[in-house]
mmCIF file of the N, C-alpha and C atoms, coordinates in Angstrom:
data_MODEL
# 
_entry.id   MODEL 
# 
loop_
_atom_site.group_PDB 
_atom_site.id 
_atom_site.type_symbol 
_atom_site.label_atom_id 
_atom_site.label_alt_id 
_atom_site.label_comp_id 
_atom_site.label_asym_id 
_atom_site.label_entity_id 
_atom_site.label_seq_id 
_atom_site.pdbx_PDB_ins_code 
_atom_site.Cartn_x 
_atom_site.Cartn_y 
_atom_site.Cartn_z 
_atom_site.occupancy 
_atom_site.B_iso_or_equiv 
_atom_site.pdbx_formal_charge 
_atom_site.auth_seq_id 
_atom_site.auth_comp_id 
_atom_site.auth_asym_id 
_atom_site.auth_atom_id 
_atom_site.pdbx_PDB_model_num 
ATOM 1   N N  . UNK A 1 1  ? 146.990 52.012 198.994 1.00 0.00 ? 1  UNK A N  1 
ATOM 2   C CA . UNK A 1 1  ? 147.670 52.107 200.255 1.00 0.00 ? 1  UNK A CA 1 
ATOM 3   C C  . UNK A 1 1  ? 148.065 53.569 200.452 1.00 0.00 ? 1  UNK A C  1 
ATOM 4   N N  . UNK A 1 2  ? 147.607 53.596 201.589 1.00 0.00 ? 2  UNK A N  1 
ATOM 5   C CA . UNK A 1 2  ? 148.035 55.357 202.166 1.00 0.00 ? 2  UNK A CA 1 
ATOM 6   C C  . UNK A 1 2  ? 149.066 55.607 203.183 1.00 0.00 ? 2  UNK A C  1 
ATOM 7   N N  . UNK A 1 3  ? 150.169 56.739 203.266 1.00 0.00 ? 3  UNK A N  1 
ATOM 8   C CA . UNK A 1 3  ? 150.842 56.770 204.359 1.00 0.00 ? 3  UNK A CA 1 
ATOM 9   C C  . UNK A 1 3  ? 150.192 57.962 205.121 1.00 0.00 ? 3  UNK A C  1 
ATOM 10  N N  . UNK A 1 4  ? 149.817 57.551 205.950 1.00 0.00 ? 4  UNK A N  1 
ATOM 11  C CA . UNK A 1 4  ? 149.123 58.879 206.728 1.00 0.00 ? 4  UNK A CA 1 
ATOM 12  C C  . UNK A 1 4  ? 149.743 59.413 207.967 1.00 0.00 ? 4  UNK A C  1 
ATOM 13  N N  . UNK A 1 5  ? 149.985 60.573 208.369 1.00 0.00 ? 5  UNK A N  1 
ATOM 14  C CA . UNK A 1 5  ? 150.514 60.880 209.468 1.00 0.00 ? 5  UNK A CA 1 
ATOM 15  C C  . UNK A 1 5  ? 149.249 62.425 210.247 1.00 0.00 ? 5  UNK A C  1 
ATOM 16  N N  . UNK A 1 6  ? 148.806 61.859 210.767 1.00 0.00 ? 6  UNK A N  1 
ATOM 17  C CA . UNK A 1 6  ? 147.536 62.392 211.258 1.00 0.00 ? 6  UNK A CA 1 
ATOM 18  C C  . UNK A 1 6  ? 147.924 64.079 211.992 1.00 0.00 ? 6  UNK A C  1 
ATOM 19  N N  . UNK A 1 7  ? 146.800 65.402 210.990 1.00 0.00 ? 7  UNK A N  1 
ATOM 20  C CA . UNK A 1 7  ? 147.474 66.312 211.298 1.00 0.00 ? 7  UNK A CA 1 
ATOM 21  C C  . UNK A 1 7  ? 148.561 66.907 210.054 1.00 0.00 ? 7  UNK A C  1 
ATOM 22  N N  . UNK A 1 8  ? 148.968 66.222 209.654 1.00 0.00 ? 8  UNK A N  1 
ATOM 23  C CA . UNK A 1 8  ? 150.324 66.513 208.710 1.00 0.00 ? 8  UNK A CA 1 
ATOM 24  C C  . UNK A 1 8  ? 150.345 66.578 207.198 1.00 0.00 ? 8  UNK A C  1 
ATOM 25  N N  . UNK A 1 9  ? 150.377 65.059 206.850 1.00 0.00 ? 9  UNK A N  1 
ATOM 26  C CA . UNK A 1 9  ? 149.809 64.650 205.523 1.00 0.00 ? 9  UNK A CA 1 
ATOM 27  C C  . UNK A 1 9  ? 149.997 63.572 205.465 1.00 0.00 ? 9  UNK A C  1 
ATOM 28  N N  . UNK A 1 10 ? 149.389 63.094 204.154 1.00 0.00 ? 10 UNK A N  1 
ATOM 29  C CA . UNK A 1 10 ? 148.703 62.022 203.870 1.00 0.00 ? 10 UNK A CA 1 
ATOM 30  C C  . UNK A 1 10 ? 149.605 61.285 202.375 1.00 0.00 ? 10 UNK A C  1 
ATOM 31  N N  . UNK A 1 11 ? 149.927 60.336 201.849 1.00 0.00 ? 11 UNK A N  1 
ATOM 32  C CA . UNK A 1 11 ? 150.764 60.158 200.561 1.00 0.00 ? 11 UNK A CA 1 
ATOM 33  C C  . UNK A 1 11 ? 150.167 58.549 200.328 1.00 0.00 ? 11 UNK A C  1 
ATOM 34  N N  . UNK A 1 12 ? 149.585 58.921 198.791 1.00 0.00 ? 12 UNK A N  1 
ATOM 35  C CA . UNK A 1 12 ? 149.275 58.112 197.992 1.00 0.00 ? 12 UNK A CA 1 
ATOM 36  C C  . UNK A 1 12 ? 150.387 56.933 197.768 1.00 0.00 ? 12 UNK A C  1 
ATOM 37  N N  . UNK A 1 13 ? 150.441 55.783 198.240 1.00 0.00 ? 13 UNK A N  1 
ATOM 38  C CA . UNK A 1 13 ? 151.852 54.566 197.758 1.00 0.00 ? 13 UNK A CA 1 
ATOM 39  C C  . UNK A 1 13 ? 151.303 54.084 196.772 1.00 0.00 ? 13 UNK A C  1 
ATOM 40  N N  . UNK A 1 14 ? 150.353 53.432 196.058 1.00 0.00 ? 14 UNK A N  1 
ATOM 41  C CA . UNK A 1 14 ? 149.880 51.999 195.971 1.00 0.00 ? 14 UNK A CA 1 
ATOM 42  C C  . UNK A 1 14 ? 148.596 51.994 195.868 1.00 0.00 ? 14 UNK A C  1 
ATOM 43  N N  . UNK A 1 15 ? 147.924 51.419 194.539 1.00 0.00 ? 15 UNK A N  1 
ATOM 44  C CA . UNK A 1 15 ? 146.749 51.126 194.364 1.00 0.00 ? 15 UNK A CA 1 
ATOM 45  C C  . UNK A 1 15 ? 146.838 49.861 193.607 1.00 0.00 ? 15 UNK A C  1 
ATOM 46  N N  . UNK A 1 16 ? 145.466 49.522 193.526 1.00 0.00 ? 16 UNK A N  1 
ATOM 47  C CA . UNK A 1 16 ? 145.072 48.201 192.856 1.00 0.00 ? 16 UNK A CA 1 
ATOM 48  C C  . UNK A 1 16 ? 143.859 47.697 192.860 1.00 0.00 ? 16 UNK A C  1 
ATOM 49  N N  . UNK A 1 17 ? 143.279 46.898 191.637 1.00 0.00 ? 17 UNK A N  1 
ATOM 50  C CA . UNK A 1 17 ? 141.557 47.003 191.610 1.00 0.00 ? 17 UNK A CA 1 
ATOM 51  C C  . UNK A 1 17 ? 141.605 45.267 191.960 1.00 0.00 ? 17 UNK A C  1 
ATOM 52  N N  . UNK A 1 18 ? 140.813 45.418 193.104 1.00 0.00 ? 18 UNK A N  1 
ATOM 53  C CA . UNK A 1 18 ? 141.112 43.810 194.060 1.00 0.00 ? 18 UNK A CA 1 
ATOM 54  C C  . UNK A 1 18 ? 140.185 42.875 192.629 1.00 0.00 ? 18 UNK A C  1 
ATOM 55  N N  . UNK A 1 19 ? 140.017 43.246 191.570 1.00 0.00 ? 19 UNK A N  1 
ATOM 56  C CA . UNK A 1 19 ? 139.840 42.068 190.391 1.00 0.00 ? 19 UNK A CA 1 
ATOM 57  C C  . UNK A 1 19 ? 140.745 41.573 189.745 1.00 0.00 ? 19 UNK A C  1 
ATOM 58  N N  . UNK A 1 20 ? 141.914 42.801 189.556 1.00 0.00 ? 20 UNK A N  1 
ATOM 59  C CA . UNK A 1 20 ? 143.588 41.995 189.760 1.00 0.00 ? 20 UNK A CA 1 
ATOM 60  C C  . UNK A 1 20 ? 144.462 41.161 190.254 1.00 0.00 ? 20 UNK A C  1 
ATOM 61  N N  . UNK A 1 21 ? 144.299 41.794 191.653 1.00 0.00 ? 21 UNK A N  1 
ATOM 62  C CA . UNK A 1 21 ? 144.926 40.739 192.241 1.00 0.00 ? 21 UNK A CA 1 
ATOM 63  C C  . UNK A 1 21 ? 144.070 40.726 193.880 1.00 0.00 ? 21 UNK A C  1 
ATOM 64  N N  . UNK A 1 22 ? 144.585 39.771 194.729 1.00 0.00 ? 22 UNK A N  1 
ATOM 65  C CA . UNK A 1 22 ? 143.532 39.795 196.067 1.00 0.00 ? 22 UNK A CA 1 
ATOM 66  C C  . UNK A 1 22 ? 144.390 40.492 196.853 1.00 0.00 ? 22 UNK A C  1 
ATOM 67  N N  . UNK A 1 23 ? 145.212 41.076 197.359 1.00 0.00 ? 23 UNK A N  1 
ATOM 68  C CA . UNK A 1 23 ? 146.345 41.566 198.310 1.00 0.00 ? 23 UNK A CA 1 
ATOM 69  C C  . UNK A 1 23 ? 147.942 41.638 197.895 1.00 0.00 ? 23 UNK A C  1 
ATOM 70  N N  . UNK A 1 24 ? 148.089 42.089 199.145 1.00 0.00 ? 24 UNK A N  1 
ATOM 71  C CA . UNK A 1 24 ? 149.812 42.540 198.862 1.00 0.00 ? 24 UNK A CA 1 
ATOM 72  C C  . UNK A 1 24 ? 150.060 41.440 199.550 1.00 0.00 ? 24 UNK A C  1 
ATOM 73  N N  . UNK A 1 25 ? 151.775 40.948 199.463 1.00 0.00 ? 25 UNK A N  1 
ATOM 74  C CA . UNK A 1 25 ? 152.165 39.689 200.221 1.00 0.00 ? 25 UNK A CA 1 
ATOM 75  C C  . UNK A 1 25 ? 152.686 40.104 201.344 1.00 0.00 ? 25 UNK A C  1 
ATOM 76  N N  . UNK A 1 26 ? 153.306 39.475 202.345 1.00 0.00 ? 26 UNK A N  1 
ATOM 77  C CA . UNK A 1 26 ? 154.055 40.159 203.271 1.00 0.00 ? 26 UNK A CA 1 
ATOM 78  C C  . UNK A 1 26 ? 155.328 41.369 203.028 1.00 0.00 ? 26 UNK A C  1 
ATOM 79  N N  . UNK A 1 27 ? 156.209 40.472 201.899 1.00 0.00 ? 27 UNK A N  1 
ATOM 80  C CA . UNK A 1 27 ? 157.434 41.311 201.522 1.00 0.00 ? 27 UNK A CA 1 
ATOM 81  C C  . UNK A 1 27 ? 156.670 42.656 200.714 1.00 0.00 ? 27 UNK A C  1 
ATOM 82  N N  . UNK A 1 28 ? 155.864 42.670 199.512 1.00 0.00 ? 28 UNK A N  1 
ATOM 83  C CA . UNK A 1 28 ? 155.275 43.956 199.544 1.00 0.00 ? 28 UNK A CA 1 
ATOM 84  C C  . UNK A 1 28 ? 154.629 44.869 200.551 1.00 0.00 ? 28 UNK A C  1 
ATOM 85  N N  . UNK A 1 29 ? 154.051 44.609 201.754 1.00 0.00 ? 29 UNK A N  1 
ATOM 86  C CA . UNK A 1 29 ? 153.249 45.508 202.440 1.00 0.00 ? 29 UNK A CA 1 
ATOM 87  C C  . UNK A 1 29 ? 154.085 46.062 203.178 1.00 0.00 ? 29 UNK A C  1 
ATOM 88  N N  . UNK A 1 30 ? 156.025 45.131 203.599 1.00 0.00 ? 30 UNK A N  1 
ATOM 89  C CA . UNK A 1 30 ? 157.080 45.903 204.033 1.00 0.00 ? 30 UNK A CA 1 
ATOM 90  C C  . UNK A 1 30 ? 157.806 46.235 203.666 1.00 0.00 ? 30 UNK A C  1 
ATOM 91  N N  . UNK A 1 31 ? 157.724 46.125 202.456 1.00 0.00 ? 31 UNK A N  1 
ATOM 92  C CA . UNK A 1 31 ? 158.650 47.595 201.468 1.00 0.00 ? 31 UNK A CA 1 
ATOM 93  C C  . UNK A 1 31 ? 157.488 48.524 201.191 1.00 0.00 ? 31 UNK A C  1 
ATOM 94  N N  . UNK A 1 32 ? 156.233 48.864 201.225 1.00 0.00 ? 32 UNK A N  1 
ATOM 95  C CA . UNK A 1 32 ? 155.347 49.886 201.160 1.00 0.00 ? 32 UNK A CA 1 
ATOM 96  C C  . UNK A 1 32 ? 155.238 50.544 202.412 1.00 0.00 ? 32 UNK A C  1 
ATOM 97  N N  . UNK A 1 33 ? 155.501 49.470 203.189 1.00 0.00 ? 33 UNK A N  1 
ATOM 98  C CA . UNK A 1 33 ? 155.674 50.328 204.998 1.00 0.00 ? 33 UNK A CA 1 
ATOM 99  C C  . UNK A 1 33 ? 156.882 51.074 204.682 1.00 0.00 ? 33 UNK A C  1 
ATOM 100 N N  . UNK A 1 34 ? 157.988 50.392 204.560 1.00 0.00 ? 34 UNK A N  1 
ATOM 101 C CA . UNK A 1 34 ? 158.693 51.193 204.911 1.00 0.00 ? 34 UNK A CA 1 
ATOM 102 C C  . UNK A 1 34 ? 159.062 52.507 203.593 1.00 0.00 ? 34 UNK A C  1 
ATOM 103 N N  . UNK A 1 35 ? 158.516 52.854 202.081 1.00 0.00 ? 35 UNK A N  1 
ATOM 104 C CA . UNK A 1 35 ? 158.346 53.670 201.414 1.00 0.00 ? 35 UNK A CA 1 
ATOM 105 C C  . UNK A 1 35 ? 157.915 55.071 202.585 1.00 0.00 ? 35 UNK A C  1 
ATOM 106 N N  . UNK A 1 36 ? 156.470 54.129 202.587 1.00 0.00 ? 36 UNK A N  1 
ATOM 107 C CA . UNK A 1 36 ? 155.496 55.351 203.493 1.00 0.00 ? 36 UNK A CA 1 
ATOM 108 C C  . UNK A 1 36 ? 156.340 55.814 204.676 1.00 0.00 ? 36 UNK A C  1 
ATOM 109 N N  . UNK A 1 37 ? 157.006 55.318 205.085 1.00 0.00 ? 37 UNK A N  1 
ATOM 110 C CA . UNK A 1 37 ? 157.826 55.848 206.575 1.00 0.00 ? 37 UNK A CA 1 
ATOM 111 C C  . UNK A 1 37 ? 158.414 56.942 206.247 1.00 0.00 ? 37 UNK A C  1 
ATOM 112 N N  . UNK A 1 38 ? 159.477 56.823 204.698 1.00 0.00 ? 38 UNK A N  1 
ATOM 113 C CA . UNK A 1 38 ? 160.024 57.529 204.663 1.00 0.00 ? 38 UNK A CA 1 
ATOM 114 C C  . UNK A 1 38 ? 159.732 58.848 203.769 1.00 0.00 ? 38 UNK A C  1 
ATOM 115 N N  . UNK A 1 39 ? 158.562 58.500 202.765 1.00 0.00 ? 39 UNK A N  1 
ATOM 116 C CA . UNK A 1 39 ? 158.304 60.023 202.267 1.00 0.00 ? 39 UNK A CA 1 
ATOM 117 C C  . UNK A 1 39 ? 157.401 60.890 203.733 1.00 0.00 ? 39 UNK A C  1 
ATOM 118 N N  . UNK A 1 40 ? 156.494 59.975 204.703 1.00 0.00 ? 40 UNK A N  1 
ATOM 119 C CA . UNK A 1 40 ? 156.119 61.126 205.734 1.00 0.00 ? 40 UNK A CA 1 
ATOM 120 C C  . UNK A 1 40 ? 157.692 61.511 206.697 1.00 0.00 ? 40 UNK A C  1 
ATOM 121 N N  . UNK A 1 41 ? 158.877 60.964 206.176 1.00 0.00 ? 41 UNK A N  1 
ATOM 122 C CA . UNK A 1 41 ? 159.736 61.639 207.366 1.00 0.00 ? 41 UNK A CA 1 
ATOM 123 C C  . UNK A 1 41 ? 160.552 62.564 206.663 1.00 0.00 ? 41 UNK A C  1 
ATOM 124 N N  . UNK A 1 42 ? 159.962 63.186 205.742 1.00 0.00 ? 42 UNK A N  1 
ATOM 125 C CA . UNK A 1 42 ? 160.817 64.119 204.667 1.00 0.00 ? 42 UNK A CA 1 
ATOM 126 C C  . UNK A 1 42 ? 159.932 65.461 205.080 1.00 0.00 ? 42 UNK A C  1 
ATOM 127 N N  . UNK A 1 43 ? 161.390 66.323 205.262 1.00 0.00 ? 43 UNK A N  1 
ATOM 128 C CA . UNK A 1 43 ? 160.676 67.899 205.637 1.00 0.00 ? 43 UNK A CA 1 
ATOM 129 C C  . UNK A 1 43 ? 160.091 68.444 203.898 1.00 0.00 ? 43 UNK A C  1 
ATOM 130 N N  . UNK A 1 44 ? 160.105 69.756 204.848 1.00 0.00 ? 44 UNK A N  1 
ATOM 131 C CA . UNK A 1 44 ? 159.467 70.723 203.274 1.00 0.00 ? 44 UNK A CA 1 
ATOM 132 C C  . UNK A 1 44 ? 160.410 70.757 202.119 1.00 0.00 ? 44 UNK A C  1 
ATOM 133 N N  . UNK A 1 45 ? 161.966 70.855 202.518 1.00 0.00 ? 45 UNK A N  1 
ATOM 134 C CA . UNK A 1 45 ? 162.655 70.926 201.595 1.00 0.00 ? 45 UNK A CA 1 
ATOM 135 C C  . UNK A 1 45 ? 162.192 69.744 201.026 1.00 0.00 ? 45 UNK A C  1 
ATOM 136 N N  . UNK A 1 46 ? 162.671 68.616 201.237 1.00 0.00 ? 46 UNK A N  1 
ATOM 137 C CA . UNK A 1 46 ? 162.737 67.076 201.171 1.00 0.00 ? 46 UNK A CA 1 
ATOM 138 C C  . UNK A 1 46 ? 161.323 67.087 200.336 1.00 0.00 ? 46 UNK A C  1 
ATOM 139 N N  . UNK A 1 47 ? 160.227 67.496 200.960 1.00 0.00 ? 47 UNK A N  1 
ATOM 140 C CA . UNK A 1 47 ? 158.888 67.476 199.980 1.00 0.00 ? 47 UNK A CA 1 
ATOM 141 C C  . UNK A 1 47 ? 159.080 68.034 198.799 1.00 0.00 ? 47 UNK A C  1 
ATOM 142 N N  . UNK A 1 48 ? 159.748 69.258 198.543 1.00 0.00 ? 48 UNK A N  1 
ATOM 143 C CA . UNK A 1 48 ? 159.594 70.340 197.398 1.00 0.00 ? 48 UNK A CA 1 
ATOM 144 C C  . UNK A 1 48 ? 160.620 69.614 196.337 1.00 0.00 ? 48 UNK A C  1 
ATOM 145 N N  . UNK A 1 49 ? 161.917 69.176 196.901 1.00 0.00 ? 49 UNK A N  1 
ATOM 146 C CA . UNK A 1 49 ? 162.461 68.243 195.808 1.00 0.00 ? 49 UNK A CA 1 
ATOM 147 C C  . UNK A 1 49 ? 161.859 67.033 195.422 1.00 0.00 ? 49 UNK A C  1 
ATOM 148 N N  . UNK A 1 50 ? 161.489 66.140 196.063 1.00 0.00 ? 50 UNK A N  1 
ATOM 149 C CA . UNK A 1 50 ? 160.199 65.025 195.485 1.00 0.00 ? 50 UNK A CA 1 
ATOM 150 C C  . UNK A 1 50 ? 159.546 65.513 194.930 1.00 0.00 ? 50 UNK A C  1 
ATOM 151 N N  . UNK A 1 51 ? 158.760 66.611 194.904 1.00 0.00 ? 51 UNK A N  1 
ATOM 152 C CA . UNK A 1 51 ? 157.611 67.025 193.892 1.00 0.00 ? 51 UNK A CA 1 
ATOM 153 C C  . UNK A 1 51 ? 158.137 67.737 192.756 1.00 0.00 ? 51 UNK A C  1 
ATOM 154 N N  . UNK A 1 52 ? 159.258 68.283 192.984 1.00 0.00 ? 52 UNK A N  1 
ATOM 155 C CA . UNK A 1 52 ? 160.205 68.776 191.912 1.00 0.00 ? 52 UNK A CA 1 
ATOM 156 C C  . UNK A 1 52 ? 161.017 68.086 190.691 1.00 0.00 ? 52 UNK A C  1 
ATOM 157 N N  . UNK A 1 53 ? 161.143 67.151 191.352 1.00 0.00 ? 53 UNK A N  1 
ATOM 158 C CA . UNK A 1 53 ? 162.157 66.039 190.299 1.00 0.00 ? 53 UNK A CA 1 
ATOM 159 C C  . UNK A 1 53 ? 160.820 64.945 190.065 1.00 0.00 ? 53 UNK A C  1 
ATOM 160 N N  . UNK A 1 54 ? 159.699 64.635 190.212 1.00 0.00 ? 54 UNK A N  1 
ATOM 161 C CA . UNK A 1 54 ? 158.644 64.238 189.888 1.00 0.00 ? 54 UNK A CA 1 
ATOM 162 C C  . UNK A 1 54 ? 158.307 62.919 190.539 1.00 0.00 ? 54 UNK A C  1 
ATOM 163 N N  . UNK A 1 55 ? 159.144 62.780 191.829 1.00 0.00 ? 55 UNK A N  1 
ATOM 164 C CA . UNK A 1 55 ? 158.702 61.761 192.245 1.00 0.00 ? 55 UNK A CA 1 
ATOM 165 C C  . UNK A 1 55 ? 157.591 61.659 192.977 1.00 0.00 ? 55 UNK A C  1 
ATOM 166 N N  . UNK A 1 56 ? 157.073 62.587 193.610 1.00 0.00 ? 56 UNK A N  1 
ATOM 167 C CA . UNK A 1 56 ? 155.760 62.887 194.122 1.00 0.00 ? 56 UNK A CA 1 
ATOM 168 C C  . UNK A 1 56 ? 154.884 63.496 193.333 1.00 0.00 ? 56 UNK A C  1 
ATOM 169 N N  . UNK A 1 57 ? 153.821 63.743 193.674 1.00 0.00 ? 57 UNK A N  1 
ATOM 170 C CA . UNK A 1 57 ? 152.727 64.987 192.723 1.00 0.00 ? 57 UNK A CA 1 
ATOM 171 C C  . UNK A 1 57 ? 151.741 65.132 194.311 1.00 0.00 ? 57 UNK A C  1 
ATOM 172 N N  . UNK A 1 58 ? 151.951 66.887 194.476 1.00 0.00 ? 58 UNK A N  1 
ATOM 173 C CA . UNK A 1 58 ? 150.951 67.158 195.120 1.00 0.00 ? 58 UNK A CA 1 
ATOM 174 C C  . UNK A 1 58 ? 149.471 67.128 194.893 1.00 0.00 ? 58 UNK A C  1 
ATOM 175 N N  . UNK A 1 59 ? 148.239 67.108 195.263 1.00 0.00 ? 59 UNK A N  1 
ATOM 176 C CA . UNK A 1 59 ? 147.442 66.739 195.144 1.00 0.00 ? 59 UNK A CA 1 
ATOM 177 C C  . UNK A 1 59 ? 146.681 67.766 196.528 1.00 0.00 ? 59 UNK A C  1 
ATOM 178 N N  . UNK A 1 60 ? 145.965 69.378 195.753 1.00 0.00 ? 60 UNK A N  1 
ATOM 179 C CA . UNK A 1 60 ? 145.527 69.422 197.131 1.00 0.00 ? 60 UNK A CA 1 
ATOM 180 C C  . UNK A 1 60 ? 144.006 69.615 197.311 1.00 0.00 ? 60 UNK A C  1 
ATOM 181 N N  . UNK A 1 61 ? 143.289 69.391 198.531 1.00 0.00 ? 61 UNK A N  1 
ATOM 182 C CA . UNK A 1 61 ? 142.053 68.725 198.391 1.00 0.00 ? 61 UNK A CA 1 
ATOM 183 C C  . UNK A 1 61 ? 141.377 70.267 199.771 1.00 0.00 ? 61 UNK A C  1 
ATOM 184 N N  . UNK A 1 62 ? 140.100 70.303 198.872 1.00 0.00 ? 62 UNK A N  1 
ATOM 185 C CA . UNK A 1 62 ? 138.646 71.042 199.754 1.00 0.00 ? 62 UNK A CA 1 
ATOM 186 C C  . UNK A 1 62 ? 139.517 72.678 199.936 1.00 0.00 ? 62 UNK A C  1 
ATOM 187 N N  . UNK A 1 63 ? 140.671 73.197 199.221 1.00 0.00 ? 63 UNK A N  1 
ATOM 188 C CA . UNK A 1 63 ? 141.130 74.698 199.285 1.00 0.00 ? 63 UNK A CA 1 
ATOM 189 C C  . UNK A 1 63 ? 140.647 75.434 197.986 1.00 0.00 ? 63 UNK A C  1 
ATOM 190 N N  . UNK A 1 64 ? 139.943 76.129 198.657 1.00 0.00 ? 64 UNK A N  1 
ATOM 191 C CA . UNK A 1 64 ? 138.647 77.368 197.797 1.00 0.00 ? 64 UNK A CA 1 
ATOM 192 C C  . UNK A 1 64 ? 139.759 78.167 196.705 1.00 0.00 ? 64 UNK A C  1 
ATOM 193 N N  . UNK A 1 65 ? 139.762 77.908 195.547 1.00 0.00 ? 65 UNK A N  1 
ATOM 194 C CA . UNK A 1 65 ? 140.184 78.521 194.082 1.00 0.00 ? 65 UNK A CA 1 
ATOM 195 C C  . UNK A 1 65 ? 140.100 79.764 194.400 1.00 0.00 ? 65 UNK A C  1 
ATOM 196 N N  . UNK A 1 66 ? 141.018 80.570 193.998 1.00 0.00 ? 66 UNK A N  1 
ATOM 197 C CA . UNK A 1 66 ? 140.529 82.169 193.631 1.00 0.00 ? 66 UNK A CA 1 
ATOM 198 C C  . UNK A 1 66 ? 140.205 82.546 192.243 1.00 0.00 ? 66 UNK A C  1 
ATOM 199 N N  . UNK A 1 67 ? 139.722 83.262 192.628 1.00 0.00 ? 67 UNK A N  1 
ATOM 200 C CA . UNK A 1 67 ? 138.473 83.894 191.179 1.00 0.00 ? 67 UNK A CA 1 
ATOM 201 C C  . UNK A 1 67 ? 139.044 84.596 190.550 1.00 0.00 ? 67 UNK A C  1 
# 
């Protein structure tokens, strides 16, 4: 499960290999809604302490390494 906010970013919630289990129930998919609501409504500060105290991990994708 992804929280996506188009333009902005994107945050990993939730995975699972559907040979586990078949779906989320209702009460999980609205406590994952509302997770995702709230890490995309967190500014930069708000980002830099989540990734700081380790509750997030950035992850960044297709930006060219320097040599």
């Amino acid at each position: 499960m992804i929280a996506y906010r188009r333009g902005e970013r994107s945050v990993f919630l939730f995975g699972f290999a559907k040979s586990e289990r078949a779906n989320l129930d209702d009460r999980e998919l609205a406590e994952w809604q509302q997770i995702g609501r709230s890490y995309l409504g967190l500014d930069d500060c708000g980002l830099d302490t989540a990734i700081a105290i380790g509750t997030l991990m950035e992850v960044s994708y297709g930006e060219a390494e320097e040599g």
